[in-house]
C-alpha positions as CSV (number, residue, x, y, z in Angstrom):
1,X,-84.1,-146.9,-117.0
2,X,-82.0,-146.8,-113.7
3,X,-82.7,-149.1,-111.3
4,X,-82.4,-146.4,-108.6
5,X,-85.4,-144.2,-109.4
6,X,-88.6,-145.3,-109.1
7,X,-90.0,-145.9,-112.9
8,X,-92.3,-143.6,-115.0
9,X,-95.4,-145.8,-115.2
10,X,-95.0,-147.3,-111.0
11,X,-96.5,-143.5,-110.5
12,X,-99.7,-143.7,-111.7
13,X,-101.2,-141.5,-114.8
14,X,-102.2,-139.5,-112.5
15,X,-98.7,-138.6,-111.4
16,X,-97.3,-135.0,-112.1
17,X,-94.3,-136.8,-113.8
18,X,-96.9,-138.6,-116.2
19,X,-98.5,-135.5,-117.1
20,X,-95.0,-133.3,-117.4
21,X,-93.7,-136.1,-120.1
22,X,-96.9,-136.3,-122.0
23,X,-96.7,-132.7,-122.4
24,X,-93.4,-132.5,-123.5
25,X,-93.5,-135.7,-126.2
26,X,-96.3,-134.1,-128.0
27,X,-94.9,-130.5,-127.3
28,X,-91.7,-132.0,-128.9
29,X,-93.0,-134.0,-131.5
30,X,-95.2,-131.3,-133.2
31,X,-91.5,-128.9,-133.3
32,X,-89.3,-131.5,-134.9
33,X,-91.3,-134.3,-136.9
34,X,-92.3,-132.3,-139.8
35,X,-96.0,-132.3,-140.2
36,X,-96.4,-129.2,-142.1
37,X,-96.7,-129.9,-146.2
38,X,-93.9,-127.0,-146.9
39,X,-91.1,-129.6,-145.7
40,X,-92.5,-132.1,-148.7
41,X,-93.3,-130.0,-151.4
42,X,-89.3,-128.6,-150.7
43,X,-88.0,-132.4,-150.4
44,X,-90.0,-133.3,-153.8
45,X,-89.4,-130.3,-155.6
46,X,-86.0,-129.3,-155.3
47,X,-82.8,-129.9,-157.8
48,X,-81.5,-132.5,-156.2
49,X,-79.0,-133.0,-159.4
50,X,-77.0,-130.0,-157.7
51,X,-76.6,-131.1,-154.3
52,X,-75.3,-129.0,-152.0
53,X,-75.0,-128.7,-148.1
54,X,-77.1,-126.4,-147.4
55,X,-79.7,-128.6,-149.1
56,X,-78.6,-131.6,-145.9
57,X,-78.8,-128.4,-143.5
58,X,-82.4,-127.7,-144.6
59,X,-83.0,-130.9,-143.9
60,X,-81.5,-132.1,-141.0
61,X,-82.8,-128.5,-139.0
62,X,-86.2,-127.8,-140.8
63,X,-88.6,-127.4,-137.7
64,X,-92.3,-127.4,-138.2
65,X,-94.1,-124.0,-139.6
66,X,-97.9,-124.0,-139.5
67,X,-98.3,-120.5,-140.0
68,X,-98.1,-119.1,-143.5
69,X,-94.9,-117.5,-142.4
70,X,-91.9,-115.3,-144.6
71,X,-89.2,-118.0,-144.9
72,X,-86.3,-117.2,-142.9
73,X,-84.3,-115.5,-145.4
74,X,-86.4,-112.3,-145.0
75,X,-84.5,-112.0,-141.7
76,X,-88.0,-112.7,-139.9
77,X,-87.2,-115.6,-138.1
78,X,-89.1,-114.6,-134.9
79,X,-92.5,-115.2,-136.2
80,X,-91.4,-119.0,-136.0
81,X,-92.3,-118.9,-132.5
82,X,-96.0,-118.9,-133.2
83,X,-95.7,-122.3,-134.0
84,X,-94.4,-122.9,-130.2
85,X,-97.0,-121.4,-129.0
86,X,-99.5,-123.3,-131.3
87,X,-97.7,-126.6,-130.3
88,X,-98.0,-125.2,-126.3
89,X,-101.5,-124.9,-126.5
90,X,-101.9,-128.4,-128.4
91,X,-99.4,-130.1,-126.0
92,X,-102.1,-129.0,-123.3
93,X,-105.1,-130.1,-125.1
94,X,-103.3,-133.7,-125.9
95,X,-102.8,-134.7,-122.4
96,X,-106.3,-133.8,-121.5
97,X,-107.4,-135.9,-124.2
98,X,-104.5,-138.5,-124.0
99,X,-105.5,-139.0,-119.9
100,X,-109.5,-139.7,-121.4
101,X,-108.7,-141.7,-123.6
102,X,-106.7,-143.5,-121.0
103,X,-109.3,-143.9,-119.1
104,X,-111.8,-145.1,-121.6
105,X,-109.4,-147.8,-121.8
106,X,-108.1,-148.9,-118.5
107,X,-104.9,-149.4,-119.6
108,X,-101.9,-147.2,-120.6
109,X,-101.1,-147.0,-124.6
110,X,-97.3,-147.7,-123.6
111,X,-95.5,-147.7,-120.7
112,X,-93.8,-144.0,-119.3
113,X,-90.7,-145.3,-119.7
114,X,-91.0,-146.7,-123.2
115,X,-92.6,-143.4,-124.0
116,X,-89.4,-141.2,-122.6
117,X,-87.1,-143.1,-124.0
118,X,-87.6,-143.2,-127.4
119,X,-88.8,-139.2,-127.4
120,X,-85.1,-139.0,-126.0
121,X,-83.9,-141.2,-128.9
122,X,-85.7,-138.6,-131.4
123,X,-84.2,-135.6,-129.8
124,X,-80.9,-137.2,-129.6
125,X,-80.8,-137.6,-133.3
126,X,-82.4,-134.7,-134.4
127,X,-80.2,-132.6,-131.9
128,X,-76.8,-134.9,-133.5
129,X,-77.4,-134.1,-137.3
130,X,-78.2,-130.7,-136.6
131,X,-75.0,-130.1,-134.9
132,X,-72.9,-132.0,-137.1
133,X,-74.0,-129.8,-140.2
134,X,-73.5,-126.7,-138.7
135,X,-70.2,-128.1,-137.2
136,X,-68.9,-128.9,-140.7
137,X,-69.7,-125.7,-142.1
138,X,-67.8,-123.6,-139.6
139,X,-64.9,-126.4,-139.6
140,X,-64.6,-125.6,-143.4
141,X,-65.2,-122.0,-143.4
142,X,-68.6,-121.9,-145.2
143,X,-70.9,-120.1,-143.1
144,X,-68.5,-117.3,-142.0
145,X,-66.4,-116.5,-145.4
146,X,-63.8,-113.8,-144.5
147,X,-65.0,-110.6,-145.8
148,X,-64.7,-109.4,-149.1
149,X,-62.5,-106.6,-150.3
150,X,-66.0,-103.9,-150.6
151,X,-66.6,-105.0,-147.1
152,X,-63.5,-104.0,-146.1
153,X,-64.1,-100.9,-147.7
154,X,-67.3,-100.5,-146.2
155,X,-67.7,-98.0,-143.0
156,X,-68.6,-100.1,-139.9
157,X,-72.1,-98.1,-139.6
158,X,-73.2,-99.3,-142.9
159,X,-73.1,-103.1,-141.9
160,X,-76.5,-104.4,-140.3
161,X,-75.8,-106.1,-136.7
162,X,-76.2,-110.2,-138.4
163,X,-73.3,-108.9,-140.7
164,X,-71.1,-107.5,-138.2
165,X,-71.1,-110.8,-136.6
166,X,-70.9,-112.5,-139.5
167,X,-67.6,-110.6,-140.4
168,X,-66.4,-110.7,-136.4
169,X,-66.4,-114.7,-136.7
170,X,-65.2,-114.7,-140.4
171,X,-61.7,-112.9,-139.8
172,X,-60.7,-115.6,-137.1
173,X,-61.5,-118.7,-138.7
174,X,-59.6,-120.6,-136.6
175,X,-62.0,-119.6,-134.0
176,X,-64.7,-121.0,-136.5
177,X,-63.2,-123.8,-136.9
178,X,-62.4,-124.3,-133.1
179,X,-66.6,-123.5,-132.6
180,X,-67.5,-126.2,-135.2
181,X,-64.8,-128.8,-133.8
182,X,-67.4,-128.4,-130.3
183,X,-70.6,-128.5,-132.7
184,X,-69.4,-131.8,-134.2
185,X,-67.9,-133.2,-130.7
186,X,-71.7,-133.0,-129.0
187,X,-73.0,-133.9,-132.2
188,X,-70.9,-137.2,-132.1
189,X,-71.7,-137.5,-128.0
190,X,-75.2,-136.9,-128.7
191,X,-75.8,-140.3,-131.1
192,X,-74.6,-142.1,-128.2
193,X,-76.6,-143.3,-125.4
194,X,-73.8,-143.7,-123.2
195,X,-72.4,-140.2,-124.1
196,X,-75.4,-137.9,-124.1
197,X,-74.7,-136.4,-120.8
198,X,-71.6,-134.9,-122.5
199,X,-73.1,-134.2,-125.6
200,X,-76.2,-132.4,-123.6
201,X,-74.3,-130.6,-121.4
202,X,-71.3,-129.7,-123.8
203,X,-73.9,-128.2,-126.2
204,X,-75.9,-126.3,-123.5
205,X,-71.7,-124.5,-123.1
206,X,-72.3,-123.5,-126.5
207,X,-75.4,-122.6,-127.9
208,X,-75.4,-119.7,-124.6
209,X,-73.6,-117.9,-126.4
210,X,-75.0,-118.6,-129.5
211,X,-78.6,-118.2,-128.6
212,X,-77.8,-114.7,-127.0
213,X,-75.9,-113.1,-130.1
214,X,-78.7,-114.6,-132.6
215,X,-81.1,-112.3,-130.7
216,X,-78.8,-109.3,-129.8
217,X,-77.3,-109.1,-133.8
218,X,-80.1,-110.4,-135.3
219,X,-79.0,-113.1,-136.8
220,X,-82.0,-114.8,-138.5
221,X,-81.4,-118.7,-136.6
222,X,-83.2,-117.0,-133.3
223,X,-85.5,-120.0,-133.6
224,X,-83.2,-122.9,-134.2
225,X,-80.8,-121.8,-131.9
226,X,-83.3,-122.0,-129.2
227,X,-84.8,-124.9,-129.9
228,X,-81.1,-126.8,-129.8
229,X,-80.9,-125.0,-125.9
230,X,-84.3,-126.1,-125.1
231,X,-84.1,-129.8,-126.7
232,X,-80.5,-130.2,-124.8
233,X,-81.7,-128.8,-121.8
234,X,-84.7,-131.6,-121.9
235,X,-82.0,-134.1,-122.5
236,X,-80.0,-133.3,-119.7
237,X,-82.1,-133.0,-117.1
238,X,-82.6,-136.6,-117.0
239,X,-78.8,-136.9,-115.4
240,X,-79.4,-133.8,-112.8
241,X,-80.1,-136.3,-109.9
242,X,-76.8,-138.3,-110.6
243,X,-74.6,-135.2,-111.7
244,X,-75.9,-133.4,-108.0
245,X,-75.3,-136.4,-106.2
246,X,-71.8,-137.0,-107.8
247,X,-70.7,-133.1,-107.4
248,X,-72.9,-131.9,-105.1
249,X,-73.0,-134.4,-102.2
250,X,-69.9,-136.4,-103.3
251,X,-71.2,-139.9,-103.5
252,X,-70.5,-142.9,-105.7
253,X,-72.9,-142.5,-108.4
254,X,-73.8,-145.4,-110.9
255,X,-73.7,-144.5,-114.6
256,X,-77.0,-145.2,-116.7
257,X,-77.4,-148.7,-117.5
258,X,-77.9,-149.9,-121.1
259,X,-81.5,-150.0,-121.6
260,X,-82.0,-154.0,-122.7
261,X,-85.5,-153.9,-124.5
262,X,-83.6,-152.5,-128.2
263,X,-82.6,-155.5,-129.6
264,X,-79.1,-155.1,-131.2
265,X,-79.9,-155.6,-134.9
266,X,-81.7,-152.0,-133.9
267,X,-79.3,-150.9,-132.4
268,X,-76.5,-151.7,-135.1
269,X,-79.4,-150.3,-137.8
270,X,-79.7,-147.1,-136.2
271,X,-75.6,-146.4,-135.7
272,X,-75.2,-147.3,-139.5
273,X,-78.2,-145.1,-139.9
274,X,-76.2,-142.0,-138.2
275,X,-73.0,-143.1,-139.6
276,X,-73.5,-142.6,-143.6
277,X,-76.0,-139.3,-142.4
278,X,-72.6,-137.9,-140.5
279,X,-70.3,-139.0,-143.4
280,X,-72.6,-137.6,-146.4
281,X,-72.8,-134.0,-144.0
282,X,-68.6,-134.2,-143.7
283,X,-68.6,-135.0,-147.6
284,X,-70.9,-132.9,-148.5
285,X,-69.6,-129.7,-146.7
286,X,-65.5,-130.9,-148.0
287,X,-67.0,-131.0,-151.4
288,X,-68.3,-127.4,-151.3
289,X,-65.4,-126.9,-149.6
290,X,-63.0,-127.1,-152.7
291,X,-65.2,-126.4,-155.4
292,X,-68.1,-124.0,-154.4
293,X,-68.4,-122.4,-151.5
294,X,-72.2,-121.4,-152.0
295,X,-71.9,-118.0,-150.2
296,X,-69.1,-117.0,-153.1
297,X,-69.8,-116.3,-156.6
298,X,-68.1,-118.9,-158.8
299,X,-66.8,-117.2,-161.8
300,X,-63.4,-115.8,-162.3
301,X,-63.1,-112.1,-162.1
302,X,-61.5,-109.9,-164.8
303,X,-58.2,-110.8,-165.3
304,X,-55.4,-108.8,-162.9
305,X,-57.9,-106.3,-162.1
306,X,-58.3,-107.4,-158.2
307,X,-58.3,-104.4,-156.0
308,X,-59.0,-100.7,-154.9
309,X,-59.4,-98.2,-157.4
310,X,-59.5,-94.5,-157.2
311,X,-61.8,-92.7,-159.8
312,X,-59.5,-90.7,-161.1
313,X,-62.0,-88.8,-163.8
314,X,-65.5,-89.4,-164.2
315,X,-67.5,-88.0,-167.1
316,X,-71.1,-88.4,-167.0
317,X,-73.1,-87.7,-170.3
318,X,-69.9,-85.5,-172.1
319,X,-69.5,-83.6,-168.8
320,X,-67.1,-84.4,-166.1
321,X,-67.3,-84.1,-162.6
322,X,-64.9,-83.9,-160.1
323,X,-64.4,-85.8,-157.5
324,X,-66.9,-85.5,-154.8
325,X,-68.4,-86.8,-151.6
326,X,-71.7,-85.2,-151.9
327,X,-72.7,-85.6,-155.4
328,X,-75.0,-88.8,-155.7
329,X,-74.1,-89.0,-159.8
330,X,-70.0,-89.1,-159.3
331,X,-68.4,-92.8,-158.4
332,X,-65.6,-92.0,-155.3
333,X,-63.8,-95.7,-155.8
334,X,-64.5,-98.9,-157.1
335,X,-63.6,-102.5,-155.8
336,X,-63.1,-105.6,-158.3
337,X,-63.1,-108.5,-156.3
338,X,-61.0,-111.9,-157.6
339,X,-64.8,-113.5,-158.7
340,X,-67.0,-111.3,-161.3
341,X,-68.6,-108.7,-158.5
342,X,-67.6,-104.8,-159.1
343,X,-68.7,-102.7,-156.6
344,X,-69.1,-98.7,-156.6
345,X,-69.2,-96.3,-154.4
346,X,-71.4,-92.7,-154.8
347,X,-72.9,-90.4,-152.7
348,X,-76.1,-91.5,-153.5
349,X,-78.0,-93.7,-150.3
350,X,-78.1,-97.7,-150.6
351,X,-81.6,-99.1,-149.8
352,X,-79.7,-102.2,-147.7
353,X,-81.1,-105.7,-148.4
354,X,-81.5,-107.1,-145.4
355,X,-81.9,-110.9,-146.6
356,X,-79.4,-113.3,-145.2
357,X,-79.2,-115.7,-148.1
358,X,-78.1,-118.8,-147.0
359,X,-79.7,-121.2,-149.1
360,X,-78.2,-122.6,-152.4
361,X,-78.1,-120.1,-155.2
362,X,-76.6,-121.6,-158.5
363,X,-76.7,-118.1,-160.6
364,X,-74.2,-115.8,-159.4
365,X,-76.4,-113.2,-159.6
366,X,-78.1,-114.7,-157.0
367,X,-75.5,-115.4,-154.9
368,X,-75.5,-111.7,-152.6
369,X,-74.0,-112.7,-149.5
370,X,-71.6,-110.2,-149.8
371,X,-73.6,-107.2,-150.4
372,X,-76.8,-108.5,-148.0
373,X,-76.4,-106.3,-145.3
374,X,-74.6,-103.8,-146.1
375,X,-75.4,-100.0,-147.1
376,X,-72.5,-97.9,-148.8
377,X,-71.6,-99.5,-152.0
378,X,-73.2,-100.8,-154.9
379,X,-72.4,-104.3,-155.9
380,X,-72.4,-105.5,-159.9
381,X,-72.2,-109.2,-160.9
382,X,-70.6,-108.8,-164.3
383,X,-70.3,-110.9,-166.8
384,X,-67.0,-110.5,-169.7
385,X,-67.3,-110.6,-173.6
386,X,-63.4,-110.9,-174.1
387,X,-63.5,-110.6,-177.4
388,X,-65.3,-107.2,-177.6
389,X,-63.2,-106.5,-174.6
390,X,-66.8,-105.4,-172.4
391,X,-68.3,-105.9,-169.1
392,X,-72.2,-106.2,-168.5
393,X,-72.5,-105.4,-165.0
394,X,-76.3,-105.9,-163.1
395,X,-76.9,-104.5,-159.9
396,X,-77.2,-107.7,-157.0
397,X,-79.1,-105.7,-154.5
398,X,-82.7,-106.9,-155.1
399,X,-84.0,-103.0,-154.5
400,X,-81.8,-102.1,-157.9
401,X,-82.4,-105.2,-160.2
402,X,-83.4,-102.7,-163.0
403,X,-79.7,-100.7,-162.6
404,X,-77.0,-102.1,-165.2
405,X,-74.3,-101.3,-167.5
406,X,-72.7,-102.1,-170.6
407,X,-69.3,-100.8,-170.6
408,X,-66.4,-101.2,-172.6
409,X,-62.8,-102.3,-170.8
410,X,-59.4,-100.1,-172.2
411,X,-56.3,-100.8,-169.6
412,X,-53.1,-98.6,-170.7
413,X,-51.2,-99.8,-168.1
414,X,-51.1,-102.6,-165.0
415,X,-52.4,-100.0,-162.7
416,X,-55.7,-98.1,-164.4
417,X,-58.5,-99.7,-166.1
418,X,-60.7,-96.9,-168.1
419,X,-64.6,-98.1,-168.1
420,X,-66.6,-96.2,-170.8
421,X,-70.1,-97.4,-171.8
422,X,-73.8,-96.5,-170.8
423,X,-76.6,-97.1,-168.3
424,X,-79.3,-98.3,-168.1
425,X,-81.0,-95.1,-168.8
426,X,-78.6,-94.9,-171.9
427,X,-76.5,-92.5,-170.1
428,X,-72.9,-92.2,-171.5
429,X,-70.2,-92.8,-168.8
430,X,-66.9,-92.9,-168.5
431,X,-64.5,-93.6,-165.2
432,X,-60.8,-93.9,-165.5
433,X,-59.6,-95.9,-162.4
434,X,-56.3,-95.5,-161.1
435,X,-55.3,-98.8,-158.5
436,X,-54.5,-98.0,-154.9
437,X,-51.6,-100.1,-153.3
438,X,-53.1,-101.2,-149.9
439,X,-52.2,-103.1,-147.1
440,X,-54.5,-104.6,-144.8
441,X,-54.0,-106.1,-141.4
442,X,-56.3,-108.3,-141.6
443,X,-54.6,-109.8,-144.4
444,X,-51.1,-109.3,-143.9
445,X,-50.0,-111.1,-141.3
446,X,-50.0,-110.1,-137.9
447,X,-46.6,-111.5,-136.1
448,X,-44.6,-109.1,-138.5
449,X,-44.4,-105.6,-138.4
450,X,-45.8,-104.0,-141.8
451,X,-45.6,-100.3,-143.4
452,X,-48.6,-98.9,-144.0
């Protein structure tokens, strides 16, 4: 510790200083170390054979849950502050019974300053990875894909708040990439002792922002965001003496010396440590990167058939209907996106999912990201029998898993595809689909001037 301030364990356990960082190791210890069993039955139980990043992001960010909680893909997130409070009210108990049993002995278990330092080497860490992953997947634009055609299609009142953000960050991904460049930057500052002012204070610049728009849009990470704030505040308000006294009253301020009790092979054990951690994250998120960004169904759409399609006809059941904005039975349009999703759009009202769906998925059919969210359409994962020239198409919203159909695929020409086949209520239907030539600005580029 610096020579200049008096140390932790000269004040007595009586000390208010004593008390403050007994509270805060077990207060912090019992939110990151994970005590609960859920962390170990996922870390024994899961495919490990197809790894993935978001498996490392689990990891790396899982924070203690001792309540018998919805995981955090039922977008309710909040309830993961009980286990603050719980870990409050035991951080209170502890010190009472830490300072008895103290006492009992007449001697301290470890010094103060032995103590804060190595609960500022676990935060350090913890604080590092988790910034680093979420870093990498903003650097390669995982977490924020751009949106998909159907969401562009998709009025701006049928998106729930997380996705509207979601989409805001996703069309700029330069920005993204600019946010996770900072994310990795702390990350990097944070594994060094030398560096954590930076990495404490650079990270407190961004999770601001982030912490207020995961409360105001909902966003799901309410709880981890806030425990990066909290956890870098802690960190940095070790340095608030020398940063005042440097700014503030403009004298020369000495930088924190090297702490000398960490022998070097620990030192050298713990930087490989971080090293191949940081380097598997990089890899890992690079590797989905290229071949499966887990938020995007993998397999190939039908053929040529990427776009926006007017129903030009619609017969339902031998009787056709003409087009309609009221009628809940008639489709209006139809998007096929470039992987195997087909969505529709009717009258009739979408019961919105509002999962957020982050996690690995490895079926397709579980992979909703794009219609999580979002009200309006109807989103199929189909699947193509090319030699019988059909498409089995399943609804993704988890409201609809019963809705499906098996139709049958005629194109006459490059421009209309003509869909005949039944429901899942053996209704006959049949849709002939005439292609709209769009432009969109958010795909055309910007600098030149386009016709719409």
């Amino acid at each position: 510790m610096s020579n200049d301030h008096q140390t932790l364990a000269a004040r007595g356990s009586g000390s208010y200083q004593t008390q403050a960082l007994r509270f805060f190791t077990i207060f912090f210890l019992l939110l990151t170390i994970p005590l609960d069993y859920k962390f170990y039955v996922y870390l024994f139980s899961g495919d490990w054979l197809d790894f993935n990043i978001t498996d490392l992001i689990r990891i790396v960010s899982y924070l203690p849950s001792f309540f018998n909680e919805v995981d955090s893909e039922t977008h309710l997130s909040l309830d993961g502050f009980y286990s603050w409070g719980l870990a409050f009210v035991l951080a209170i108990v502890g010190v009472f019974v830490w300072n008895s049993l103290e006492k009992r002995r007449d001697a301290p278990f470890l010094s103060d300053d032995r103590i804060y330092y190595w609960l500022r080497v676990l935060l350090r860490y913890k604080l590092a990875f988790i910034l680093v992953a979420y870093g990498a997947i903003k650097t390669f634009p995982l977490q924020f894909p751009f949106p998909s055609l159907s969401n562009l299609h998709t009025n701006y009142g049928d998106f729930l708040p997380w996705k509207i953000w979601n989409h805001t960050v996703g069309i700029a991904p330069n920005y993204a990439a600019f946010l996770g460049g900072l994310e990795i930057l702390a990350g990097l500052f944070l594994l060094s002792g030398r560096t954590v002012t930076f990495g404490a204070g650079l990270t407190l610049g961004i999770l601001i922002n982030v912490v207020f728009s995961s409360f105001a849009y909902d966003m799901g990470n309410q709880v981890i965001a806030t425990y990066v704030f909290v956890t870098a505040l802690f960190l940095l308000v070790h340095d608030l003496p020398r940063l005042y006294s440097l700014f503030f009253l403009e004298q020369a301020t000495a930088a924190e010396p090297v702490n000398t009790t960490v022998s070097e092979r620990l030192r050298l054990i713990t930087k490989g440590f971080s090293s191949v951690i940081v380097l598997v994250i990089f890899l890992s998120a690079l590797f989905n990167y290229k071949h499966d960004p887990y938020l995007i169904p993998k397999e190939k759409g039908l053929k040529n058939a990427y776009g926006f399609y007017n129903v030009k006809e619609f017969i339902l059941n031998h009787d056709t209907i003409p087009y309609s904005r009221t009628d809940s039975n008639r489709w209006q349009n139809v998007v096929f996106e470039t992987w195997a999703t087909i969505s529709i759009k009717t009258a009739k009202p979408v019961k919105v999912d509002p999962k957020l769906y982050l996690t690995k998925q490895l079926r397709d059919i579980d992979r909703v990201y794009e219609s999580a969210g979002v009200g309006d359409r109807r989103y199929f994962k189909y699947t193509i029998d090319s030699v019988a020239h059909q498409l089995k198409l399943q609804n993704k919203n988890a409201n609809y898993q019963g809705e499906s159909y098996q139709l049958t695929v005629s194109r006459p020409d490059s421009k209309t595809i003509i869909l005949y086949g039944v429901n899942e209520k053996k209704d006959s239907i049949k849709a002939v689909l005439e292609r709209i030539d769009r432009k969109y600005i958010l795909i055309e580029t910007r600098r030149n001037p386009i016709q719409l």
